[in-house]
Structures are given as C-alpha cells and as structure tokens.
C-alpha positions in Angstrom: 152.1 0.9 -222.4 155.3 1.8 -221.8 155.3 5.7 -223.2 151.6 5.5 -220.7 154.5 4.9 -217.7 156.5 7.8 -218.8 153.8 10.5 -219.1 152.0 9.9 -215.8 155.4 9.7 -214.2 156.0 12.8 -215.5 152.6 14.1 -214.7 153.4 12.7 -211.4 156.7 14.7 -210.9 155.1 18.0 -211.9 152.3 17.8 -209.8 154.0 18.4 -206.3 150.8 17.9 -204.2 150.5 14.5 -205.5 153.9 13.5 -205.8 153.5 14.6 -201.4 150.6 12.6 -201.5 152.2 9.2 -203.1 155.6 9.5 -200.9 153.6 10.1 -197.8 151.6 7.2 -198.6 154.5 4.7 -199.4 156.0 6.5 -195.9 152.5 5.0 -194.2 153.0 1.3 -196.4 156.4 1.2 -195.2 156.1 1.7 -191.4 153.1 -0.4 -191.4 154.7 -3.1 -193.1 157.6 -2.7 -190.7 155.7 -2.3 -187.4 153.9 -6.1 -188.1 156.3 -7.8 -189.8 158.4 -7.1 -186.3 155.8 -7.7 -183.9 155.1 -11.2 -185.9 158.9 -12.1 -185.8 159.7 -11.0 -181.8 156.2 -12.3 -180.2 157.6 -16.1 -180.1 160.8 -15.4 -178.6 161.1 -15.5 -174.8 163.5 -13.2 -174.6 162.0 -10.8 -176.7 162.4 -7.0 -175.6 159.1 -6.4 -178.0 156.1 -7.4 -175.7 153.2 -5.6 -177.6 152.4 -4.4 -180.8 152.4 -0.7 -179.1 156.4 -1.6 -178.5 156.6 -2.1 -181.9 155.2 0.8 -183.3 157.2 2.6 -180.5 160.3 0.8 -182.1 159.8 1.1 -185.7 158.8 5.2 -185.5 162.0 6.1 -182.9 163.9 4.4 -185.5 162.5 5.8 -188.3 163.4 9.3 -187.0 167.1 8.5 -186.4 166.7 8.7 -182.4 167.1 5.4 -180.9 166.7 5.4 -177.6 167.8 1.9 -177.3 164.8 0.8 -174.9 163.5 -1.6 -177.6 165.1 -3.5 -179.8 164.8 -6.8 -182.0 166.6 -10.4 -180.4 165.8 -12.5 -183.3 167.6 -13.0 -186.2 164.8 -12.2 -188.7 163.5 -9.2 -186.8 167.0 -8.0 -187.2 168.0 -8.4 -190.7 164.0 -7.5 -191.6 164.7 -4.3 -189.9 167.9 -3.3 -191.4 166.6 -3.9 -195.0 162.9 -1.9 -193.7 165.8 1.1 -193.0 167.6 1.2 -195.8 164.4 1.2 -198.2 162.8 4.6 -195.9 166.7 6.0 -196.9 165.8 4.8 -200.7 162.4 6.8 -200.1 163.6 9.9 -198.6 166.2 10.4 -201.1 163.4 9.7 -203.6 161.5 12.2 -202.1 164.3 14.8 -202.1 165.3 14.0 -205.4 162.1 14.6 -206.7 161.4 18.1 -205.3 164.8 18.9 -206.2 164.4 18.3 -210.1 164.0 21.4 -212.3 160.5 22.1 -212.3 158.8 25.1 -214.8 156.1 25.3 -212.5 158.1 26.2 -209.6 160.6 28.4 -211.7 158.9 30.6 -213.1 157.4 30.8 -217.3 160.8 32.0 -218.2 162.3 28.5 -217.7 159.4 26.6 -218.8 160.7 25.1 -222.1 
C-alpha cells in the first residue's frame, strides 16, 4: 500500500495538468469550506458585519487575494480564529503548488536530463 502512495504521487507530480487539476480543486474545497463555515459562525451575532452569504463569499475571496478592503470582516471569536487557520492552510497550498512546479521535472527539461 504504501509503495502504491509513492508511485501515484509521483505519477501525480509528473503529470502537470493534473497536478493543476488537484491544487485547483483543493483551491475550490478550501474557499468553500471557508465561505460557510463563516457565514454559519457570523449569522447569530447581532453585530455581525457578515449579513449574507454573498458577504461572505465577498469576504473569504478579497482575502484570499491579499486585498482586504476592510468592508467585511468577522466579530466573533470563532469566525476569527477559523479564518486565520482557513489563511494559513491556502499559504500551505500555494507553496505546495509552487513547490511542485518548481521540482526538477525530465518532462519539462528536456531527454537530456531525464535520468
């Protein structure tokens, strides 16, 4: 099982169309989780700033692109610390992805570098 892991990981990796495919996916499963598990945490609070669930998507992809406008923004304690962790795992992804597309890879190289 474990060797299974290895070789379709490395399958993975040389195949750059799917490796797009799988981070842009995980990219989707990300903001998604993020976008309702803020919504769900602001809705009860009376002074929440997030009214809708358009707010929240508004939120969670201004964030996501390193803007902040600083029109929305979570008053509850969970929405907060859920929201800090939610951006420090899309940093863990995009260094992923950047890691990956900068490994050494023969196809990409050229057949004199392929071992």
């Amino acid at each position: 099982m474990f060797p299974l892991i290895f070789l379709r990981v490395r399958n993975l990796i040389l195949n750059p169309r799917k490796m797009t495919q799988v981070l842009l996916g995980l990219f989707l499963v990300l903001y998604l989780i993020t976008t309702n598990l803020l919504y769900f945490a602001e809705i009860g609070n009376p002074n929440a700033n997030i009214k809708s669930y358009g707010d929240s998507l508004w939120l969670t992809a201004i964030t996501f692109a390193t803007i902040g406008y600083g029109d929305r923004y979570a008053v509850t304690c969970f929405g907060r610390t859920h929201f800090i962790h939610m951006l420090n795992t899309f940093k863990r992804v995009c260094q992923l992805g950047i890691t990956v597309f900068l490994l050494p890879n023969p196809k990409l190289a050229g057949s004199r570098y392929s071992p």
